[in-house]
N, C-alpha and C positions, 0 to 999 in steps of 0.2 A: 224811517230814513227820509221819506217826504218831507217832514219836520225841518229837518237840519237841510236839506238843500233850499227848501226856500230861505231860510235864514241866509244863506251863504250867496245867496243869490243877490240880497239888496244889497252886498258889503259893496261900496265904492271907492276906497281907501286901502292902499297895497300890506300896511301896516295897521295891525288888529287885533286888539285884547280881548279875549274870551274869558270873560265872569264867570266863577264856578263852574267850569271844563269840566270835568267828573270824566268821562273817560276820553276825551278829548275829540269826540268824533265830527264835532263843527270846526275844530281848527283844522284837523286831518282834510276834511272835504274844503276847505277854503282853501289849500294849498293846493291840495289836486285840481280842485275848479279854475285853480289861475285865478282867484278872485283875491289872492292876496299872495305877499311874496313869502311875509313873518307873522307868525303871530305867535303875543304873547297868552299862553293859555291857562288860568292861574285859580288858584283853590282858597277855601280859607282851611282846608284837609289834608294831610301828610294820604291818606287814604284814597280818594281822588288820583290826588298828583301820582301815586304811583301806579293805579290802573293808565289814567295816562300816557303816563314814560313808559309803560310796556307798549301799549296800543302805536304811541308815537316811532318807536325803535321797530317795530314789525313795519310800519310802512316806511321805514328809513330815511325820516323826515326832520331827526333830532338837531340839523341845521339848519332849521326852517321854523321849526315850534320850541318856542323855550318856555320852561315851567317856571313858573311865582309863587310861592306861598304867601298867602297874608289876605288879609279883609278887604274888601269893598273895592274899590279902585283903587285904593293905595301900591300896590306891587307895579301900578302903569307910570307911575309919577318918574319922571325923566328917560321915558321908551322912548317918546313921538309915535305913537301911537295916536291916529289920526280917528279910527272906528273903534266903536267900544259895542260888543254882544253882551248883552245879556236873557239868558234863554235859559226857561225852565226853573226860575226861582219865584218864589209868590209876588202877585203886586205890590203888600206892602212891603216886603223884603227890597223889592229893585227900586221903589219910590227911596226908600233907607239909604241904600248903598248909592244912590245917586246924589241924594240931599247931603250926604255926608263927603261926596268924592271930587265931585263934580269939579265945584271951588279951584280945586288943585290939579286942574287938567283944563287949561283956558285952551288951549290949543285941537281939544277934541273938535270933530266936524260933525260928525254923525254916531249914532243910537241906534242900533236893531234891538228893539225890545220882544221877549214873546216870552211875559208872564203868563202865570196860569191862573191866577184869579184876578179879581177886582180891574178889571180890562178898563172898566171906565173913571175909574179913580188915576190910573195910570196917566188916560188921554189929557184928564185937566190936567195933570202934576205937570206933563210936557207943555203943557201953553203957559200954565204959568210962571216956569221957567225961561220961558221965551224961545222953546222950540217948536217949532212947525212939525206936521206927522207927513211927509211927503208922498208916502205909501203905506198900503196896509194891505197884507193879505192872509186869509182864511184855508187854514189845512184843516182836511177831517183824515187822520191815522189813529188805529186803533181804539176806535169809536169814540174818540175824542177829537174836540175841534180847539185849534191853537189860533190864536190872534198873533199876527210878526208886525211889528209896526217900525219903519225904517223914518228916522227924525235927524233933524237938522238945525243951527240954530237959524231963529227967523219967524215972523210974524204971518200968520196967515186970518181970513175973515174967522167971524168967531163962529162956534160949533151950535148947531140947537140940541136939545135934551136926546133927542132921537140920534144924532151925529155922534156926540159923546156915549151914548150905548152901547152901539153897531156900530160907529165908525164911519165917516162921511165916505172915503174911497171906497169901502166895500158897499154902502147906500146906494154909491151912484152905477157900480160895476154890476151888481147884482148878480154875483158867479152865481154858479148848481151850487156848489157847496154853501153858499152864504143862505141860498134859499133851503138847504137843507136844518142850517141852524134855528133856521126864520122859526119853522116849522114844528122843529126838537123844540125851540124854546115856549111856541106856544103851549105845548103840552104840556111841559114841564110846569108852566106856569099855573096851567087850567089846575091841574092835579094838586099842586101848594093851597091854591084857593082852595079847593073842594077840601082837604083835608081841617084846613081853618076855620069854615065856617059846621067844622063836624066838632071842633072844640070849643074851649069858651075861656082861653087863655087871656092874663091881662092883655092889654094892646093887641089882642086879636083885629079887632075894625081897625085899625090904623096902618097893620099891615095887611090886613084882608084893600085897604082903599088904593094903596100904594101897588101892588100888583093888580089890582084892575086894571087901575091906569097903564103900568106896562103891557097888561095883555092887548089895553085897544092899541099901543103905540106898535106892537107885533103884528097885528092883525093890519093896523094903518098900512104899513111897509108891505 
């Protein structure tokens, strides 16, 4: 649940689409939060949508949260829908649904993203589309750690290798929980190497060089 309140936490916009809702518990907590007035909360699944509409109807909000079926951003095209979530679908899936949607919602202000993979493919895709990451922050729930990155359009200085990894706002904040990841990731890392250099796979040195590098750029931080 930690998850979803930080999400609902960066929304800045009363008016809010929720990308792949699935049981709709970020739009539920955005309306109870006062962090939004409407939101549309929308699937590309008849399946979803109705764990949703039950979830939404228990907390008696069906005037408040409307469902969408259909793909990508397209169900937001003529909402005014100002915030767009997207939470809990993979990097390259939201890089997808973004490159594909975006176009047709000039009027969008803000992005709360919090994929679960490729975090740093994500952060270039946001620049260079021409959004700035205004914020970014690190939940560890169910021993896993989520990245939420709240974007806007707008230019900001460029990132270095290490900013684009980790994230310049968590760099500079350096919560407990980011130095827990710091920490996890070293391991994680040590252990890739060590199993790598136990094989003798093609392109082993190539990715045995590549995680070195990351391990001192962990160990740097």
């Amino acid at each position: 649940m930690e998850r979803i309140k930080a999400v609902t936490r960066e929304i800045e916009h009363l008016v809010v689409g929720d990308i792949g809702c699935d049981h709709a518990y970020t739009a539920i907590n955005a309306i109870l939060s006062g962090k939004a007035s409407y939101v549309y909360a929308c699937d590309i699944k008849k399946g979803p949508l109705g764990r949703a509409a039950y979830n939404i109807s228990k907390y008696g909000l069906s005037d408040k949260i409307g469902l969408k079926l259909g793909n990508g951003l397209k169900p937001l095209i003529g909402t005014g829908v100002l915030t767009v979530i997207i939470a809990g679908l993979g990097g390259f899936l939201t890089i997808e649904i973004l490159s594909e949607g975006l176009d047709h919602l000039p009027e969008i202000k803000q992005l709360i993203l919090q994929p679960m993979s490729e975090i740093k493919k994500v952060r270039i895709y946001i620049h260079n589309i021409g959004y700035m990451i205004k914020n970014e922050q690190l939940v560890y729930e169910g021993n896993k750690f989520y990245f939420i990155l709240n974007c806007a359009p707008g230019q900001e200085p460029g990132y270095s290798e290490a900013e684009y990894e980790l994230g310049r706002v968590l760099l500079y904040n350096k919560s407990d929980v980011f130095k827990k990841y710091i920490k996890a990731e070293i391991i994680k890392t040590k252990a890739i190497i060590n199993r790598i250099e136990s094989e003798s796979a093609n392109g082993a040195d190539t990715r045995k060089h590549e995680l070195t590098n990351r391990l001192e750029m962990l160990k740097g931080v």
